[in-house]
C-alpha positions in Angstrom: -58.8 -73.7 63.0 -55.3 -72.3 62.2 -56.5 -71.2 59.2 -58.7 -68.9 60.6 -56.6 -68.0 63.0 -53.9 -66.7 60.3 -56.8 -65.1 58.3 -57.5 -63.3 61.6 -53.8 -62.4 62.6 -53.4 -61.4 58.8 -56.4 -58.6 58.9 -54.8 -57.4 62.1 -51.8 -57.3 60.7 -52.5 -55.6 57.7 -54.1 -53.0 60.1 -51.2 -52.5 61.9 -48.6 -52.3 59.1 -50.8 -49.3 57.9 -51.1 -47.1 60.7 -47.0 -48.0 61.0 -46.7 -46.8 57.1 -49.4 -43.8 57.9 -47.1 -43.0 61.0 -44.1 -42.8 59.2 -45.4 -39.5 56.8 -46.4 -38.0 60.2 -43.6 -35.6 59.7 -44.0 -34.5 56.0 -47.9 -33.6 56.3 -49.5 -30.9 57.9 -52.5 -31.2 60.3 -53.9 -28.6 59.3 -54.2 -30.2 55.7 -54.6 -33.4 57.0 -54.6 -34.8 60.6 -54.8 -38.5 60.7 -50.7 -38.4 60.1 -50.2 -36.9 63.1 -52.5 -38.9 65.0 -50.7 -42.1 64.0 -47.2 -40.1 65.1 -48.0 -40.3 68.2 -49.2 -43.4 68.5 -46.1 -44.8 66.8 -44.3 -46.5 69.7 -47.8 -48.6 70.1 -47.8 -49.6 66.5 -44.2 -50.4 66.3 -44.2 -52.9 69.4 -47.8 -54.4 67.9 -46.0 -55.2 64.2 -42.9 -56.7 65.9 -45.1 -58.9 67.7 -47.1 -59.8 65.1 -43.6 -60.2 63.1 -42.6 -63.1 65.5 -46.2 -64.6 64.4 -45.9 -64.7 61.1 -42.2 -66.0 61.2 -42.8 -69.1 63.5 -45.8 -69.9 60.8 -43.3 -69.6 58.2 -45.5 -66.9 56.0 -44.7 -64.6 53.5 -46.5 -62.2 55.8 -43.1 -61.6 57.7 -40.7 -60.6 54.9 -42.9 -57.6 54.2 -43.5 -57.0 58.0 -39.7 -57.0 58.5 -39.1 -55.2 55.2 -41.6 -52.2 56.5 -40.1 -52.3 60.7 -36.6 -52.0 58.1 -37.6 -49.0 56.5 -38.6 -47.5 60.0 -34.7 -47.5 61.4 -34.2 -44.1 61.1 -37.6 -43.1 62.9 -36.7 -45.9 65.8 -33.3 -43.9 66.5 -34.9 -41.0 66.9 -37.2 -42.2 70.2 -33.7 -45.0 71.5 -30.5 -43.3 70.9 -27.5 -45.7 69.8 -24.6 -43.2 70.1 -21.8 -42.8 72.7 -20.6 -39.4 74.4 -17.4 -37.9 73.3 -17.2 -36.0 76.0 -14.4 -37.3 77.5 -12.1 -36.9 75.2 -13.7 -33.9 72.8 -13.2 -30.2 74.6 -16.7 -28.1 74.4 -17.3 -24.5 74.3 -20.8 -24.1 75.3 -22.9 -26.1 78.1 -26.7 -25.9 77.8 -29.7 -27.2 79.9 -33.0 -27.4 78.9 -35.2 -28.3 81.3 -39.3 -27.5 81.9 -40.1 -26.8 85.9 -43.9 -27.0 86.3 -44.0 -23.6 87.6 -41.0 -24.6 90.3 -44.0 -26.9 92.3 -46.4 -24.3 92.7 -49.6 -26.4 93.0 -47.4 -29.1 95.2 -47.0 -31.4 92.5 -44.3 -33.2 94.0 -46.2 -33.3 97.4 -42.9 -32.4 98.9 -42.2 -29.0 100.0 -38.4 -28.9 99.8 -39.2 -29.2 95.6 -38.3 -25.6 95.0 -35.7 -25.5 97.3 -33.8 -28.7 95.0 -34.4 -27.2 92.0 -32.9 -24.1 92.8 -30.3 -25.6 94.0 -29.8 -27.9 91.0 -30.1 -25.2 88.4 -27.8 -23.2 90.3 -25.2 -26.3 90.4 -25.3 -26.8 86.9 -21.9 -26.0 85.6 -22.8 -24.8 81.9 -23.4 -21.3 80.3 -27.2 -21.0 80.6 -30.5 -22.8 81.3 -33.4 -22.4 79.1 -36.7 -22.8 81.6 -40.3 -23.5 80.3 -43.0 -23.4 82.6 -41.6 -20.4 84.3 -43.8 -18.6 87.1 -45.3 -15.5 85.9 -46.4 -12.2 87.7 -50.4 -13.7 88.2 -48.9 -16.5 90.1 -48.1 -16.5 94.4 -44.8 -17.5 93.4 -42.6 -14.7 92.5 -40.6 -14.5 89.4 -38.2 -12.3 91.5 -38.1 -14.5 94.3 -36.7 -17.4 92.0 -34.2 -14.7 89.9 -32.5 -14.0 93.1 -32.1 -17.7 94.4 -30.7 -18.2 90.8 -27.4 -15.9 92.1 -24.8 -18.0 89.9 -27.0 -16.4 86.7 -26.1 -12.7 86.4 -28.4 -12.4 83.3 -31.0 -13.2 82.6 -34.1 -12.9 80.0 -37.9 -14.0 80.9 -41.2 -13.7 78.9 -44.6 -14.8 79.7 -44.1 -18.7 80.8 -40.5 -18.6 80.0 -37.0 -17.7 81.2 -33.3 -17.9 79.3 -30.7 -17.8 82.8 -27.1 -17.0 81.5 -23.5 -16.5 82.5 -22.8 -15.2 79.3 -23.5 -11.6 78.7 -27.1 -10.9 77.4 -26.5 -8.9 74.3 -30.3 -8.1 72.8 -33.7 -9.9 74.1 -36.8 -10.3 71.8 -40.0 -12.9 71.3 -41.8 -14.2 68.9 -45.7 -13.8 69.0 -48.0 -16.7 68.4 -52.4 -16.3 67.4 -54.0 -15.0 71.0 -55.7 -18.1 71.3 -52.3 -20.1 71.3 -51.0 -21.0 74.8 -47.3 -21.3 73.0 -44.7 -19.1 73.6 -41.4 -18.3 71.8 -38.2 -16.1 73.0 -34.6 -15.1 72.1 -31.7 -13.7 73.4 -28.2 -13.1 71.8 -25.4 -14.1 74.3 -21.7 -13.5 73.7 -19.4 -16.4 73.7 -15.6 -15.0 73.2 -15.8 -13.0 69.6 -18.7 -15.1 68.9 -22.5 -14.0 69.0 -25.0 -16.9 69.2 -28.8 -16.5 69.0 -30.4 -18.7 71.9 -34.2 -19.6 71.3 -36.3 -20.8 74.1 -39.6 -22.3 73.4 -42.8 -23.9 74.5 -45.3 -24.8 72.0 -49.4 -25.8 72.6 -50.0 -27.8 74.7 -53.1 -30.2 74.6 -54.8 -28.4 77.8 -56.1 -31.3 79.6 -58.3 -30.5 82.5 -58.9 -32.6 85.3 -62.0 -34.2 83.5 -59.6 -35.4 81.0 -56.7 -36.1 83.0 -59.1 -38.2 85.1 -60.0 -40.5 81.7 -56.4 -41.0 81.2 -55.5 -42.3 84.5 -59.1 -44.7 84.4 -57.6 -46.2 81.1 -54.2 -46.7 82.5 -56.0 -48.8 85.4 -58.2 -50.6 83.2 -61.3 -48.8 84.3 -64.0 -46.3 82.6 -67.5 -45.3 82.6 -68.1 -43.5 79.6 -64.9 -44.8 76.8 -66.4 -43.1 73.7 -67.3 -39.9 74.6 -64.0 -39.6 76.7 -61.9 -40.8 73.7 -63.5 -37.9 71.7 -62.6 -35.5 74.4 -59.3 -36.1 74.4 -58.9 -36.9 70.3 -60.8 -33.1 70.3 -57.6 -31.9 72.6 -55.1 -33.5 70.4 -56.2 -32.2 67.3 -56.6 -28.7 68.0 -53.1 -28.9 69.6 -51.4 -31.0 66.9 -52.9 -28.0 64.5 -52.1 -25.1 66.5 -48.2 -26.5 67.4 -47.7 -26.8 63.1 -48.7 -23.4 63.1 -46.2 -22.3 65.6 -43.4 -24.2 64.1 -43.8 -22.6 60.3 -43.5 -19.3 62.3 -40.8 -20.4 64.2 -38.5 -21.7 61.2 -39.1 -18.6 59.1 -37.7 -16.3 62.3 -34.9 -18.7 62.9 -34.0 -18.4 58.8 -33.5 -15.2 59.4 -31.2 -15.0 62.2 -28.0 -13.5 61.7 -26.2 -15.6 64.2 -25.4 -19.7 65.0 -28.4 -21.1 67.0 -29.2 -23.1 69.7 -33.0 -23.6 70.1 -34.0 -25.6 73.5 -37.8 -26.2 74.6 -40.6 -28.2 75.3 -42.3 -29.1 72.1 -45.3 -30.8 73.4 -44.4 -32.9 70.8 -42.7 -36.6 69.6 -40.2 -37.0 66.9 -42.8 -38.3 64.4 -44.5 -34.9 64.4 -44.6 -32.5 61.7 -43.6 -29.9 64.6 -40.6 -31.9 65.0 -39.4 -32.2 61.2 -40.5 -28.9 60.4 -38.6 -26.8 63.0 -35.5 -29.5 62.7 -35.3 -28.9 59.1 -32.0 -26.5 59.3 -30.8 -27.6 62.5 -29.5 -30.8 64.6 -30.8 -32.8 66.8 -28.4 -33.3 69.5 -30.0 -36.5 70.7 -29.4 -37.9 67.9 -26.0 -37.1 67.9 -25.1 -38.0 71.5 -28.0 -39.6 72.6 -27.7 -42.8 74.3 -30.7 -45.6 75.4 -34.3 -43.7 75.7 -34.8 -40.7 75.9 -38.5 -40.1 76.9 -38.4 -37.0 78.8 -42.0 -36.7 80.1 -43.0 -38.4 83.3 -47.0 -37.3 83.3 -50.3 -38.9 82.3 -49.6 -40.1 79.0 -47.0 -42.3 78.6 -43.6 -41.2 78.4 -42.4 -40.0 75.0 -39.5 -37.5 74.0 -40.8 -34.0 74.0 -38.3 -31.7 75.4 -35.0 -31.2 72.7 -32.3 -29.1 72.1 -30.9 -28.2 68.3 -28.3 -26.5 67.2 -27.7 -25.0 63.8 -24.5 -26.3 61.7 -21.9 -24.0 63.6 -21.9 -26.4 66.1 -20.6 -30.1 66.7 -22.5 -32.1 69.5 -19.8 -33.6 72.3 -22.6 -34.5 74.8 -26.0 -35.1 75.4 -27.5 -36.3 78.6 -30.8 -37.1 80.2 -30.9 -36.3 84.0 -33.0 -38.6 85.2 -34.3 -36.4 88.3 -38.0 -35.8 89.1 -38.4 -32.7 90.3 -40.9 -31.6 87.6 -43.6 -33.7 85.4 -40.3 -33.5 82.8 -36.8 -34.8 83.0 -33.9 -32.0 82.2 -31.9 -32.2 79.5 -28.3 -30.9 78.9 -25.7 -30.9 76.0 -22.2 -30.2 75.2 -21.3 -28.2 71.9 -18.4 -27.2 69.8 -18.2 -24.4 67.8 -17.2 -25.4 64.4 -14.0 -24.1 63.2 
């Protein structure tokens, strides 16, 4: 019987140690070459929890099956620290020069999200508290919503400048120097924009951004939430609906990011680039945009730093980079829930 039990536990295993390996190339292939990368990306966290069980299995049976379980969760160490940060904030003791916060608003509770009215009052008041240079907002309402974009521009009043375009808004107390965007296909929902702000002699290039996101209607959002409860009618076809979602998204995002690092190769000044990637750190997405810059989380970042608190399970989406003129003194996650995303902030030095 225990035989067939390890012959069992060692197909599953051998399973799991694959997608894990497939997950890891995740950021060095493109969907749009080859997608099955990507899908394992995400499902990374899954994997990695599965094989460390599994791990425990094959120790306490004393098989060879655990050196090369351990040897491939080893060779994962630098993938683990980007989802659980390990550093400590200098803050305290490291002067900064520029304070950013990145943080996506759903739209400031327009459909009553929150199911508490005094939502858009506390975020204005939070944004507006925030003690930094500027806020880089996704999710921003636009001129086809009942909420006015000029309503929530003058309850910002501690911004004197500011920059917005289409779903998105840069609020600064830096001057506002020059303003542009960067276009995406029509049939993209992402959106990109710019500004150069003046810090002291120094001109830096601030990028906001908000790439594809998967779309989900309520049909879908519905599946999700019957799966998280251990309940569904139709499991196939809704798994194909949502895997249909994923990969258009997971394709259209890639193709945002190869525009996105070619415009940002070309900038003439240090950047900061904050947004909502719709996207986990085992994403081509991710390693393709990071490629010249920092990630300040994992610099700074300290314990989890899952930012999205929506249907799917919370991973880390939302980021802020910064090109090598900069030195990282702080990173935080603020853990308040006034959107479907946690804020984030940092602390940055310009290098001498």
């Amino acid at each position: 019987m225990i035989k067939l039990l390890d012959k069992i536990i060692f197909i599953v295993s051998l399973a799991t140690l694959s997608g894990l390996l497939g997950a890891y190339t995740a950021r060095y292939v493109n969907p749009n070459i080859f997608v099955i990368p990507s899908l394992l990306g995400l499902a990374y966290p899954y994997l990695l929890i599965a094989n460390i069980l599994l791990l425990f299995y094959w120790v306490a049976r004393w098989k060879k099956m655990g050196i090369v379980t351990l040897l491939i969760l080893c060779a994962g160490i630098p993938f683990f620290t980007s989802y659980y940060g390990t550093n400590r904030s200098d803050a305290a003791s490291v002067s900064s020069d520029i304070s950013v916060l990145s943080y996506n608003v759903r739209f400031f509770d327009k459909f009553g999200w929150s199911k508490n009215k005094q939502t858009y009052h506390k975020l204005l008041d939070y944004l507006n508290q925030f003690k930094g240079d500027f806020c880089c907002l996704q999710e921003f309402p636009t001129n086809n919503n009942t909420l006015s974009p000029q309503q929530i521009i003058k309850g910002l009043s501690t911004y004197p400048h500011h920059s917005q375009h289409k779903d998105m808004a840069i609020f600064s107390r830096l001057p506002i120097l020059h303003t542009g965007r960067i276009t995406f296909d029509k049939s993209h929902t992402g959106s990109a924009q710019y500004c150069d702000v003046l810090k002291g002699k120094d001109t830096i290039r601030i990028y906001n951004i908000h790439l594809e996101s998967y779309r989900l209607g309520h049909k879908e959002r519905k599946f999700v939430k019957e799966i998280t409860n251990g309940a569904t009618h139709d499991f196939s076809q809704g798994v194909r609906n949502i895997l249909s979602h994923i990969i258009r998204a997971n394709k259209a995002r890639a193709r945002q990011a190869l525009l996105l690092r070619e415009h940002i190769t070309r900038s003439p000044h240090k950047v900061i680039l904050c947004g909502d990637f719709n996207d986990t750190p085992l994403s081509y997405t991710y390693n393709t945009i990071r490629s010249q810059l920092t990630d300040c989380f994992l610099q700074r970042g300290h314990g989890l730093g899952n930012t999205y608190i929506g249907e799917f399970p919370s991973f880390r989406i939302d980021y802020i980079f910064h090109s090598p003129g900069f030195i990282t003194t702080d990173y935080t996650r603020h853990s308040i829930s006034l959107s479907d995303h946690y804020p984030i902030s940092c602390k940055l030095k310009i290098h001498p």
